[in-house]
N, C-alpha and C positions, 0 to 999 in steps of 0.2 A: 504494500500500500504506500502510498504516497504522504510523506509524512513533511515535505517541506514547504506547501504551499496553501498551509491552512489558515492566512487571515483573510480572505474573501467569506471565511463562515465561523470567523471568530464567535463574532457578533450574535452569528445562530447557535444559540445555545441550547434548543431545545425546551423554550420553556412554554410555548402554547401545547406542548405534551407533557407537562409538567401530572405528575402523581403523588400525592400525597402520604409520604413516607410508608411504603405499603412494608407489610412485614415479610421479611425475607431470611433464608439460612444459610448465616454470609461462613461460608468456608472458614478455615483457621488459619488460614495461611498459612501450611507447612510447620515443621520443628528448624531451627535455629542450624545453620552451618559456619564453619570458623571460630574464629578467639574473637572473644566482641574484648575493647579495651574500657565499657561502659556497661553496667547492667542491659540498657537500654539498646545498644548495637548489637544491630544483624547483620553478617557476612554471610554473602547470597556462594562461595564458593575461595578459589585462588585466585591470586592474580601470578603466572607462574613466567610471565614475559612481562616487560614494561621498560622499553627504553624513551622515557621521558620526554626528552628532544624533539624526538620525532613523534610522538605518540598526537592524534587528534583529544583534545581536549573535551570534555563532556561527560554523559551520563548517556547509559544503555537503558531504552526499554525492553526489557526481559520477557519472554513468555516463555513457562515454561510449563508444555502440556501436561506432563505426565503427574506434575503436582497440586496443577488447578492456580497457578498464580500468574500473577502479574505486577514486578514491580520495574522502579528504576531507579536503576544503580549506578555506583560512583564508580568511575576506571580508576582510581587509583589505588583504591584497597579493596573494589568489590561490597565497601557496605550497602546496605539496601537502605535512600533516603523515604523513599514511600511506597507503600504498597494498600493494593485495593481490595479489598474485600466485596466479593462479587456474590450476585445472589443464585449462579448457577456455576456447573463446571464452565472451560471454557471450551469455543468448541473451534478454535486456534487463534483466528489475529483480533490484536487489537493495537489501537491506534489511539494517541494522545494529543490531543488537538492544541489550539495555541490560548484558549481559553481554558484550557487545565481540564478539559471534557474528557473522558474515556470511552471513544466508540470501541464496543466489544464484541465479537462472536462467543455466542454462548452454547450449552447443549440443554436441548430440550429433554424432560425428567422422562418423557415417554413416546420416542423415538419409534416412525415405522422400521426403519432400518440403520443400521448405527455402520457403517462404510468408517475406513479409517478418515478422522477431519470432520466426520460428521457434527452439522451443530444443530438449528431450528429456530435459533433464540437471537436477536441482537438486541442489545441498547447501548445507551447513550447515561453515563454514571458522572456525577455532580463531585468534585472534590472533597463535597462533604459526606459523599458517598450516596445522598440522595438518586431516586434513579429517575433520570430528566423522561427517557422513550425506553419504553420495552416492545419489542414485535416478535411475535412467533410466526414464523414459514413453517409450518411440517405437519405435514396429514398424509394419508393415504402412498398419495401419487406425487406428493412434491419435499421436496427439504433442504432448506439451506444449509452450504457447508464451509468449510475453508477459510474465503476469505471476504471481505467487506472494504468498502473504498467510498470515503466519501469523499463528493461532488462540490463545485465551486459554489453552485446555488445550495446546496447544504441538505440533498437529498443524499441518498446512499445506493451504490452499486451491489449486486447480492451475486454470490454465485450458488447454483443451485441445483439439484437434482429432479428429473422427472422421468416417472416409473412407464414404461412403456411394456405391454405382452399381451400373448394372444395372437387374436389373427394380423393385428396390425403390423407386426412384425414382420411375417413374412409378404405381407402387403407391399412393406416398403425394401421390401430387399435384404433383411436381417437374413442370416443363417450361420448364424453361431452358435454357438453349444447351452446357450441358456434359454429356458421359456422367457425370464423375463428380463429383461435389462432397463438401466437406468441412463439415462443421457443429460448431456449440462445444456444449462442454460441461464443467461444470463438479465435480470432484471434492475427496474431504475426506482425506490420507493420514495415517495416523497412523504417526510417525516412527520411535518405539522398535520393530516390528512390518515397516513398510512394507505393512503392509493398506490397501488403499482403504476406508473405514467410511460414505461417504456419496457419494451422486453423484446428478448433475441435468445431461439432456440436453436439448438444443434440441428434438431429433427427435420427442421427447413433447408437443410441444405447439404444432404447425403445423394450419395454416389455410388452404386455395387455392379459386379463385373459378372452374378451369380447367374440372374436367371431375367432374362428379357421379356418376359410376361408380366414382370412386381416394376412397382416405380421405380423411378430412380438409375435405372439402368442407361450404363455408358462404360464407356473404355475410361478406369481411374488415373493412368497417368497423362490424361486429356484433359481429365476435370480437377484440375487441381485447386479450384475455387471450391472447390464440396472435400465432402469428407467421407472418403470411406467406410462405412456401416461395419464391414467386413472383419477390417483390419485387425489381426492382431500382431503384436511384438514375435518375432522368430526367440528373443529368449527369453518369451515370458516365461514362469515357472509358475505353474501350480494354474486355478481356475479364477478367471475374472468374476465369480460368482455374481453376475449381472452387470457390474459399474465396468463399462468397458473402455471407457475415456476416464475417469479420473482427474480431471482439473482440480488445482488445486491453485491457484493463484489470479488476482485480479491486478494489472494497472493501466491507469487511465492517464492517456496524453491528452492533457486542455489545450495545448494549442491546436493538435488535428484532429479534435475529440476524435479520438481512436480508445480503444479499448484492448490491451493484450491480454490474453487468456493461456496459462499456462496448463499443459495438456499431460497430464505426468505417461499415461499408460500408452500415447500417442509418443513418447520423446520429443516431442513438439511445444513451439511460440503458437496459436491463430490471430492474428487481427482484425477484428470484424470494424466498423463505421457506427460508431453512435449519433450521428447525425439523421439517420433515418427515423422515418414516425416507426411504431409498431409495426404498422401493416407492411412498409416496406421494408423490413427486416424479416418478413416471412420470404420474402422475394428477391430476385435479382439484378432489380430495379430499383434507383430510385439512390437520396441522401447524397453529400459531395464528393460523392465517386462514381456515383451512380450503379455503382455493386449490389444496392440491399443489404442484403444478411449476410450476401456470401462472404466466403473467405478474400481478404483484399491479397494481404500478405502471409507464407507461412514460415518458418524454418527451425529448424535443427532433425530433421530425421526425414530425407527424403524418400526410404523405406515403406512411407506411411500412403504415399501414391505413388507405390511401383518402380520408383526409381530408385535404381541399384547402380546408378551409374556416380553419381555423388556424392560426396563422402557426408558419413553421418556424423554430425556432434554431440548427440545429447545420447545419455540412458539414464533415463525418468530426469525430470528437471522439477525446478520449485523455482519462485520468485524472480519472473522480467520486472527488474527498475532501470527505469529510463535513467541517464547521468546527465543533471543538469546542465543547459548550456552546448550540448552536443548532440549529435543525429547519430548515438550510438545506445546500446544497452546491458544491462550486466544479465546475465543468467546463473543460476548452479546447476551445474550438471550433474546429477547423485555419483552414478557409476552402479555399475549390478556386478555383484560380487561375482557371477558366470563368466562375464565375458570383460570387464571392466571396473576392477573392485578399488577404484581411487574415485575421489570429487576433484573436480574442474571448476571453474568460476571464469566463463568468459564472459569477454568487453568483445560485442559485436558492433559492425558498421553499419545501420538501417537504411535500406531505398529510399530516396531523394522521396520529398511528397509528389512531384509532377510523375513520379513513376506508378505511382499507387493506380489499383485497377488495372493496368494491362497487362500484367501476370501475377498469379501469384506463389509459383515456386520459386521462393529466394534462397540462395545458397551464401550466406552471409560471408563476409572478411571479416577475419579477427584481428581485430585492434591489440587489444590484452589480454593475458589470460594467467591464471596463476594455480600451479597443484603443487602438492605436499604427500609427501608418502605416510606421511601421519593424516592427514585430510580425506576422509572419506566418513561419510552417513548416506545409508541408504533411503533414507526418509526425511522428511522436510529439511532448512535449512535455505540459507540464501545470500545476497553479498546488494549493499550497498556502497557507493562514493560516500565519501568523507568531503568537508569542505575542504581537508588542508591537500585533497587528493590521494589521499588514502583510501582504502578499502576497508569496508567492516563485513566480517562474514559471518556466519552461521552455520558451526556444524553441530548438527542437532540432537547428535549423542554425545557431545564432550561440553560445546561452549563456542566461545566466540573468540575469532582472531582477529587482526588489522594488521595488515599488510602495505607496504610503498608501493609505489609506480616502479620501483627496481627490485621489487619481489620481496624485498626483507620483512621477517615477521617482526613485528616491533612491539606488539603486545598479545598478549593470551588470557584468558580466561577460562578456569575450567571450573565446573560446578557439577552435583550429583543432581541431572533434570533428563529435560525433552524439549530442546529448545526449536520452538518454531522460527521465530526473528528475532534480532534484534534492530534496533532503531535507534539511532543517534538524534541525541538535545543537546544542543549548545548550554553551555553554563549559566548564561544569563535572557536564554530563550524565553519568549512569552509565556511559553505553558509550564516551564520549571517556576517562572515567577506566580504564576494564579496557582500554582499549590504552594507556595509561599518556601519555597527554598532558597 
């Protein structure tokens, strides 16, 4: 998520959804790690790197799945200056606004189906802990997961699941090994309301090479603006047990309102146009590319439509953040311990915008790219720029590193979690100042 460009919705704080301190069963936020030099100090882990100098200056926002917390902490010893007590698990990002808000995914108590990342729940948490918006997505056929992004008018991005089986299935060209599968899709909810006001599904914009009678039929490395129904990974292991795409990451470029949707079981970026209304995101038409829904742009695993001619970059990815100030992007590339058991972290080069719509298999230039023989998670994790041009990364069974432009590790962190991101605050940032640090 995009955590540098939040005073456009400072000001929206959520208060015409404002709830009167409803009673809730706020977590305990974990048992105590490290020497505290104060009764009153918590060490969220070590600090087992730290060359000073060079280190970016700040505080990390922490999320650390497996324990249900969320705080943020000081780089230089690892104490924890605040943390939130939430009123449900979490159900992975959240996000600290410049008004001291805490947009969060949360997990809903009773889940159709619980997919790893799975959430249901988001809101919007008051420094005082008060809870400004609560909204539940999940019933039956749909659930939100992953991740959340809010929007410059100060509505919020969802990414989300819908349960698809039956005959529809093979209607549309499915022939995979499951009755029923789950596909992403991506909605716009405007908070003061709780209206959905934009939405964009997978389902509009599949492609299969099976059987010429079902929809959707065509030659896939032709349609490389759709998506392969079909597709799966040559080293998957084990069964997609329905979720056969797996997104797990949202971020939104406001200057070309674009949207990148990160694609874990694909190895794949997609960039769809949120410029279009609804109806023209069902479609192929329409918004300022005139694409619709379709795929504009894709990359890191040409594999995904049939071409083998390409060399692939990703196996499973988590978290595209744009780097501000340049037409390029950070990714994580997990690695699968089968065929590729280390993490990568590349800096790719993005298609010019007057390129965008007239094709969309891109085979990107790497700008940067930085691995470590110790650097490997197979599960979430991700890498931000630093203002001083450093990297902050996430590997999300140990902890967090910062890395140079000349590859040096200059600080570490390691702590007993599950860390989804982290996120960089400036010392004297708005939102460290509205929690009164």
């Amino acid at each position: 998520m995009d955590t540098k460009d939040d005073e456009e919705v400072a000001e929206d704080d959520g208060s015409e959804n404002e709830v009167d301190n409803p009673d809730v069963d706020n977590n305990d936020g974990g048992e105590e790690s490290g020497e505290s030099e104060n009764e009153s100090d918590i060490y969220a882990g070590d600090i087992v790197t730290y060359v000073s100098e060079k280190t970016q200056d700040g505080y990390v926002l922490v999320n650390d799945a497996s324990n249900n917390r969320v705080y943020l902490m000081d780089k230089t010893d690892a104490k924890i200056l605040y943390e939130w007590d939430l009123p449900s698990g979490i159900g992975n990002d959240a996000e600290l606004l410049d008004n001291g808000n805490l947009l969060v995914a949360l997990t809903d108590s009773d889940p159709a189906y619980t997919f790893g990342g799975y959430g249901g729940r988001m809101a919007m948490v008051a420094p005082s802990g008060d809870l400004l918006w609560d909204y539940e997505y999940s019933d039956e056929l749909n659930l939100a997961h992953h991740d959340l992004e809010i929007l410059p008018n100060g509505n919020v991005l969802v990414l989300a699941w819908e349960k698809k089986e039956g005959n529809e299935l093979n209607e549309n060209g499915y022939y995979g090994e499951d009755d029923v599968i789950y596909i992403e899709k991506v909605f716009e909810i405007d908070r003061r309301t709780n209206q959905i006001v934009w939405e964009w599904s997978s389902w509009d914009h599949l492609v299969q090479d099976v059987n010429s009678d079902s929809k959707n039929f065509g030659v896939v490395k032709e349609n490389t603006d759709k998506i392969n129904i079909n597709y799966m990974d040559q080293y998957k292991e084990g069964s997609y047990n329905g979720d056969i795409m797996h997104a797990n990451a949202l971020e939104y470029d406001k200057e070309n309102d674009l949207i990148y949707i990160s694609v874990n079981f694909f190895s794949e970026v997609w960039v769809i146009d949120h410029s279009t209304t609804t109806a023209q995101a069902k479609t192929g038409a329409g918004g300022n590319f005139n694409k619709g829904g379709d795929i504009l742009f894709r990359f890191g695993n040409p594999e995904a439509y049939n071409d083998f001619s390409n060399p692939r970059l990703f196996f499973h990815n988590h978290n595209p953040t744009l780097v501000p100030g340049t037409n390029r992007i950070l990714v994580y590339s997990n690695g699968l311990p089968v065929v590729d058991p280390h993490s990568t972290v590349y800096e790719l080069i993005l298609p010019e915008i007057n390129e965008l719509g007239t094709k969309a298999n891109f085979n990107p230039e790497i700008y940067w790219s930085f691995a470590d023989p110790d650097l490997f998670s197979a599960k979430v994790s991700g890498a931000h720029r630093l203002p001083n041009g450093n990297t902050l990364i996430t590997e999300g069974t140990y902890g967090y590193w910062e890395v140079t432009p000349q590859k040096e590790v200059v600080w570490k962190f390691e702590g007993d979690g599950f860390f989804w991101r982290g996120y960089h605050y400036d010392l004297n940032s708005f939102a460290t100042d509205n929690l009164n640090l």
